[in-house]
LOLO-40437 format. One record per residue (C-alpha): residue in one letter; x, y, z. Coordinates in steps of 0.05 Angstrom, whole numbers, padded with zeros to 5 digits, always signed. Example, Ala and Ser with C-alpha at 12.3 -4.5 7.8 and 13.67 -1.06 7.14 Angstrom:
REM residues 2
A+00246-00090+00156;S+00273-00021+00143;
This chain:
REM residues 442
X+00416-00035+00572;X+00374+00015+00621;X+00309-00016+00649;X+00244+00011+00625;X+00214+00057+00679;X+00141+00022+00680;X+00119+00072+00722;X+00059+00110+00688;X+00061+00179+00675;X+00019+00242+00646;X+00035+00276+00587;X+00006+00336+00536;X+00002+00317+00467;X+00035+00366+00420;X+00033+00338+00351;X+00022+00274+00320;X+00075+00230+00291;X+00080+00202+00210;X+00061+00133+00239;X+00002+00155+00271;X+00025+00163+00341;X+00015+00216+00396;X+00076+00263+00402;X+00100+00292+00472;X+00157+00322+00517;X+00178+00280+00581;X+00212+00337+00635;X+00277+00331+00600;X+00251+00356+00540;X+00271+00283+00495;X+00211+00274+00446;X+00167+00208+00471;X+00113+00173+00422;X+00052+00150+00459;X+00014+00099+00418;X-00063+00104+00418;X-00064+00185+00437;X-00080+00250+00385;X-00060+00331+00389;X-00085+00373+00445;X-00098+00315+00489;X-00066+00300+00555;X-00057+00216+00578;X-00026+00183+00626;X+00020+00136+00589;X+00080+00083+00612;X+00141+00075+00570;X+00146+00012+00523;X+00208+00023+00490;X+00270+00079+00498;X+00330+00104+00456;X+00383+00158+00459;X+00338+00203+00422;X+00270+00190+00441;X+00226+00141+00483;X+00162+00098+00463;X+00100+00096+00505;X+00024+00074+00502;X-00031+00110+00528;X-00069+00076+00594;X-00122+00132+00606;X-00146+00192+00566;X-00145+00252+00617;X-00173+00302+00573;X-00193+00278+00504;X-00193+00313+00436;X-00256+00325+00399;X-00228+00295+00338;X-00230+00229+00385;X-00280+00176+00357;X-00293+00104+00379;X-00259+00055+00341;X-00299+00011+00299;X-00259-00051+00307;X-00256-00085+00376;X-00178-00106+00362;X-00163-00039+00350;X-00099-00015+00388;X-00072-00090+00391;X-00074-00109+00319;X-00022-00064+00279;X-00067-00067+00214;X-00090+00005+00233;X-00066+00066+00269;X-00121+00106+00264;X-00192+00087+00274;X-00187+00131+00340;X-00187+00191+00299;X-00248+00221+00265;X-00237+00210+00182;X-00241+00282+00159;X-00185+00296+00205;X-00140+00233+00182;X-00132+00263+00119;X-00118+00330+00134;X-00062+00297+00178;X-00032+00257+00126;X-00043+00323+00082;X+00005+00359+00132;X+00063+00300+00133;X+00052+00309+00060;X+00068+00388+00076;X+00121+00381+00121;X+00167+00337+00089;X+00167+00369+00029;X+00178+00439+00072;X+00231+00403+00112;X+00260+00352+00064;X+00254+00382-00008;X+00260+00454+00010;X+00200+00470-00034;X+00127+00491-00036;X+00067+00480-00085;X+00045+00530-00122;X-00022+00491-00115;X-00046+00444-00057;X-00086+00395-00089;X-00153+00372-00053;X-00147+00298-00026;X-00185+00234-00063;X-00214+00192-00021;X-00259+00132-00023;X-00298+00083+00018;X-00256+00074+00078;X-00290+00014+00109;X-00283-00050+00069;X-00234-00027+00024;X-00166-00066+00023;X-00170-00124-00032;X-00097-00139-00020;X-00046-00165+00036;X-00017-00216+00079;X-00046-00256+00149;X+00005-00288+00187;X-00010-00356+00205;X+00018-00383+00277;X-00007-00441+00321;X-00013-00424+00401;X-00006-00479+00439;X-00023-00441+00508;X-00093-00422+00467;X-00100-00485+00434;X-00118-00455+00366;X-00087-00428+00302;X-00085-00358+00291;X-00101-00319+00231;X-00091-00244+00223;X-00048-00187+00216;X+00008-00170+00267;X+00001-00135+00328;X+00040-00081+00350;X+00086-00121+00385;X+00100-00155+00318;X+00131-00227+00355;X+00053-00245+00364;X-00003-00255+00313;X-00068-00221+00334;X-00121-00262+00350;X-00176-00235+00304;X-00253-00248+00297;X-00259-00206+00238;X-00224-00140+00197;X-00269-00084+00183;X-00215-00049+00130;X-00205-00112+00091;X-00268-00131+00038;X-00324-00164+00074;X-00319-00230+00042;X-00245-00234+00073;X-00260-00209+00135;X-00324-00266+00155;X-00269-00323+00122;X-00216-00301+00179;X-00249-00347+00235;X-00254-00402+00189;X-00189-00400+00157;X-00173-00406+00231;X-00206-00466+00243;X-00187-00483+00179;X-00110-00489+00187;X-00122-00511+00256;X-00149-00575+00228;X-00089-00586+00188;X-00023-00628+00199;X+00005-00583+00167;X-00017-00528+00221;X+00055-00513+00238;X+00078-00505+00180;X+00042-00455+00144;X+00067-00387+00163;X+00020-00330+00112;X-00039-00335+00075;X-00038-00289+00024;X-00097-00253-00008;X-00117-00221-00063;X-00196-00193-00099;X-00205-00178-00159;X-00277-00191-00214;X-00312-00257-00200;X-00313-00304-00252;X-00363-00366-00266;X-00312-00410-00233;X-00304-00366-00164;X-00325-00298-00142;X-00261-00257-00151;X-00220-00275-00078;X-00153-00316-00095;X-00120-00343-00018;X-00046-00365-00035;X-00027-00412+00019;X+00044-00415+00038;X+00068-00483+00061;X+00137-00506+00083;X+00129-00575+00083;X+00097-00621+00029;X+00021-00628+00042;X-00017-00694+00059;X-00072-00712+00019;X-00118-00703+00078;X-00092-00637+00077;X-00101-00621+00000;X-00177-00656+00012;X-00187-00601+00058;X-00158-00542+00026;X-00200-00560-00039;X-00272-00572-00003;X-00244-00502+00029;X-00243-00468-00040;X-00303-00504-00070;X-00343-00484-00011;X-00331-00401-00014;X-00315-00405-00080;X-00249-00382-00067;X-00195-00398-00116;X-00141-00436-00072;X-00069-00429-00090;X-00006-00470-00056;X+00066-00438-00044;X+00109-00487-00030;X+00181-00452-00049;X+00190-00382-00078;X+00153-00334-00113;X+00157-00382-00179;X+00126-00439-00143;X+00057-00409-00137;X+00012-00462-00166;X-00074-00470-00164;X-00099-00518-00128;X-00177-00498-00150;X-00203-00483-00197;X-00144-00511-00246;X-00136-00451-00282;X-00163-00383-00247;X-00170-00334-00278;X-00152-00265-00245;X-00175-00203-00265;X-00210-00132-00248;X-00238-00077-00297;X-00228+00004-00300;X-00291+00023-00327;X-00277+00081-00341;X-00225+00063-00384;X-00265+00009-00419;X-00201-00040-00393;X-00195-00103-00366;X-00125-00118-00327;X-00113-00186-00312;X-00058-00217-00255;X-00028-00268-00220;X-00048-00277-00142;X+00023-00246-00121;X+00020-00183-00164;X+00019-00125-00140;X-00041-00081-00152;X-00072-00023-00116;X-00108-00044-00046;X-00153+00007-00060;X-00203-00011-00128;X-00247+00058-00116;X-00186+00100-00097;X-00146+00074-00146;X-00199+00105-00202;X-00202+00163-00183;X-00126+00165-00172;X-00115+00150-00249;X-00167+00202-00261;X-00134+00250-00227;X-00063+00230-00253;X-00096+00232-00333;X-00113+00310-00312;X-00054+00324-00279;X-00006+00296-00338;X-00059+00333-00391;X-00030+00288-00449;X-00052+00332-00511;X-00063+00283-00583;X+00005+00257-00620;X+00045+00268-00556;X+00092+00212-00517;X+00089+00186-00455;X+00139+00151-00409;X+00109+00108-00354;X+00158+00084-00304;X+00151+00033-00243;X+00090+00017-00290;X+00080-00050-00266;X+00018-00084-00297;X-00004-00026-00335;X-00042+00016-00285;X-00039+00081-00306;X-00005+00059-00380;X-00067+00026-00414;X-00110+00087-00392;X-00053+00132-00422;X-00054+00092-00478;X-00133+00112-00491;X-00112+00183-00505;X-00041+00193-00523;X-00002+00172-00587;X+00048+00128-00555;X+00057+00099-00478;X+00120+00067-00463;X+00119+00033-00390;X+00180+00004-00353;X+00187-00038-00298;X+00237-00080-00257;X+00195-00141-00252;X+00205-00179-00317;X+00138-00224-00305;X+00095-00167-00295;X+00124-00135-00358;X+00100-00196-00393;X+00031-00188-00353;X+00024-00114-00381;X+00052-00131-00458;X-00018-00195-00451;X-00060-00136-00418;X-00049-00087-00469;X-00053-00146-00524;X-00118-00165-00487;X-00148-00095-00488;X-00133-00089-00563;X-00082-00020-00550;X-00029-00033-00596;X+00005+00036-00582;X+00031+00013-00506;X+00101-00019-00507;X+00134-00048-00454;X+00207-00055-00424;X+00232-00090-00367;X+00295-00052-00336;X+00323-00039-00263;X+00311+00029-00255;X+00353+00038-00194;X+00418+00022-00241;X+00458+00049-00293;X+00400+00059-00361;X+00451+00086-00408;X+00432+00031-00453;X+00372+00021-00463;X+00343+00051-00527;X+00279+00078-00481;X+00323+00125-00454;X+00339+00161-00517;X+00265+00158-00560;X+00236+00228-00535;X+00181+00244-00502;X+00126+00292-00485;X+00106+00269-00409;X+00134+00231-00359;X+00102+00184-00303;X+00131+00160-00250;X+00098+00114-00191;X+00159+00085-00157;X+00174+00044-00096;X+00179+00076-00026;X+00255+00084-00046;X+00230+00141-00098;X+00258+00155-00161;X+00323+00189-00154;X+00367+00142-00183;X+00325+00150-00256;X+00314+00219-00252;X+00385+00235-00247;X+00395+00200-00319;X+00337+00216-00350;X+00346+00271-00405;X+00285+00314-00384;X+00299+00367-00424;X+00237+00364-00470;X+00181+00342-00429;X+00117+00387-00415;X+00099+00358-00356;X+00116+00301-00296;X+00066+00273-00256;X+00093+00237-00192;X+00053+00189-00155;X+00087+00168-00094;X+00070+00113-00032;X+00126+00153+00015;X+00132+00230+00030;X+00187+00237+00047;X+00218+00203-00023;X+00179+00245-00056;X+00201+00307-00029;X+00275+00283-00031;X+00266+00277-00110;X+00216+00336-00106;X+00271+00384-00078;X+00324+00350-00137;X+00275+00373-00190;X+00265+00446-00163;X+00323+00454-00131;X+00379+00418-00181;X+00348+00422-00248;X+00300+00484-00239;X+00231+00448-00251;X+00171+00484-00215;X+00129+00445-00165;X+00054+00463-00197;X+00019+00417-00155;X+00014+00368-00099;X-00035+00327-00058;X-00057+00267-00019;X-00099+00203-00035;X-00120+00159+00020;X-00101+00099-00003;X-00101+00066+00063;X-00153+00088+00107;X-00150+00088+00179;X-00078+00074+00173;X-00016+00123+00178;X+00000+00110+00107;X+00008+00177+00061;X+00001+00155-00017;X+00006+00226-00049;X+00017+00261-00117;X+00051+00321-00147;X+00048+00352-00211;X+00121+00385-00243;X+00133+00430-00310;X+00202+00467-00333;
């Protein structure tokens, strides 16, 4: 393997890449991506990483800087890999994710739409209520780190604070530091999981799940408790696999976060997924109610519905809702959350949806709208058996462009739907992330 030339060297940004970094030409024309630089600026930069195709660099010194160049809020910024963006003025981190958005359904799904949808945004400070620290103890430092992983991702950034993740997470990092550090079991806790939803008399909404991969001392479990009682965190242990998630404090938490709008109350476990987002993720059902325009007596099919998201709103205004999902626990979640919010019209299936459906009765009951929110894989596997002919509309909300176009350009292209709309939600701010939508109808 070729030695990396360390030598540093100026280049002219030309574009900007779908993970948020700086896009430029090296003499022989092969593409290099130069971490920490933005369009129409020119850096000197030195090469981190190479391959046959293209080389890796990060940016030393900004020669000539872009106006769209703002300080970074965060003083970790360009260690931590958390974000990718904060160098780059908000109103123009949208419109860049709006152009991936663009581009891959150009370049991927060989299609257009009709209508470009304006983006959703949100608070983008003190947003994420969902995620993962790793935990690692550095001897050469003499302390335990807590925090997300840098770019390098071998190392655990060393982290003072988070300014994307909700305040009351972001002041415990330090002392979940010094926290662990204090431990025996220091070494062998790996990730702290965490989770926000509504607080509760018993704690104020923030559920840390800690994993552990050897039994805990008593000392240990002592300290983890006065931990929890103290920030009124509720505590959970991880021992094993996802099924071993236990409470620690209070005995029986009780999870749980309300769309308003929707007079609904969804409750989960502390390794559920939900949306990161609570204020985006409004106005992203909002805009997904308009979109699927569900007219009275009419069906709808909610797939990769996990807890019930979008499905208990649907079920405020449609006849039926039927939502599937891979995950047979958090089918059992959404069948209590639609029991608990009263909505006896939402059913619930669990099913694979990346295998063979032919028998499941689902498939063959009819209906008026279809909702999709799958995985970054996308949804081509269902779509292809899915007997669409029928439906009005299908909304498609999507955490990967370029899936999205893939099963965007099968629609258009393959079974002659028309692309009516499509748009981005920033889901993630200040990260490369592109969460976007799109709106189909025969």
């Amino acid at each position: 393997m070729a030695r990396l030339d360390q030598t540093p060297f100026p280049a002219d940004i030309v574009d900007l890449s779908h993970d948020g970094r700086g896009v430029a030409r090296r003499d022989n024309g092969k593409a290099v991506f130069i971490a920490g630089a933005l369009p129409g600026e020119r850096v000197m930069a030195r090469q981190t990483a190479r391959s046959r195709s293209f080389d890796e660099a990060m940016a030393l010194e900004v020669l000539e800087g872009s106006p769209d160049r703002v300080q970074p809020r965060c003083a970790h910024f360009g260690t931590c890999a958390g974000c990718a963006l904060q160098h780059l003025d908000e109103s123009r981190q949208i419109l860049a994710k709006q152009r991936v958005l663009q581009e891959n359904l150009e370049r991927i799904g060989h299609v257009t739409p009709d209508l470009l949808l304006p983006p959703l945004t949100d608070a983008s400070w003190g947003y994420r209520r969902k995620g993962r620290f790793s935990v690692r103890r550095v001897e050469k430092k003499d302390k335990t780190l807590v925090g997300f992983r840098e770019r390098d991702p071998r190392f655990v950034a060393d982290l003072s604070g988070c300014h994307t993740v909700l305040p009351s997470i972001a002041a415990a990092i330090p002392l979940l530091s010094a926290l662990v550090d204090g431990l025996q079991a220091r070494r062998d806790i790996p990730q702290i999981e965490f989770i926000a939803g509504d607080a509760t008399a018993d704690h104020d909404g923030v559920a840390l799940v800690f994993r552990h991969l050897q039994p805990l001392t008593e000392g240990d479990l002592a300290a983890l408790l006065a931990f929890a009682q103290s920030h009124r965190f509720a505590l959970f242990l991880q021992p094993g696999g996802v099924d071993s998630v236990h409470p620690l404090w209070p005995a029986e938490p009780q999870l749980s976060f309300r769309l308003p709008a929707w007079d609904i109350e969804l409750r989960f476990r502390p390794l559920d997924f939900i949306q990161v987002n609570a204020g985006l993720n409004g106005k992203m059902i909002a805009r997904t109610l308009e979109l699927l325009d569900v007219q009275p007596g009419e069906r709808v099919l909610d797939l990769f519905c996990g807890l019930g998201n979008f499905t208990l709103p649907l079920a405020r205004i449609a006849d039926a809702v039927v939502g599937v999902e891979g995950d047979a626990g958090l089918v059992a979640r959404a069948r209590e959350n639609a029991a608990h919010n009263a909505l006896a019209n939402a059913q619930f299936h669990a099913a694979d949806l990346a295998q063979d459906l032919s028998g499941h009765a689902w498939m063959r009951a009819g209906f008026d709208r279809l909702l999709l929110d799958p995985p970054r894989s996308g949804a081509d596997v269902v779509l292809k058996q899915l007997p669409l002919k029928g439906l009005k509309r299908i909304v498609y909300v999507s955490c990967h462009p370029a899936s999205l176009a893939r099963d965007a350009g099968y629609l258009v292209n393959e079974r002659g739907w028309k692309l009516r709309a499509a748009g981005v939600m920033d889901m993630f701010p200040h990260t490369a992330h592109v969460e976007s939508i799109a709106m189909f109808e025969p």
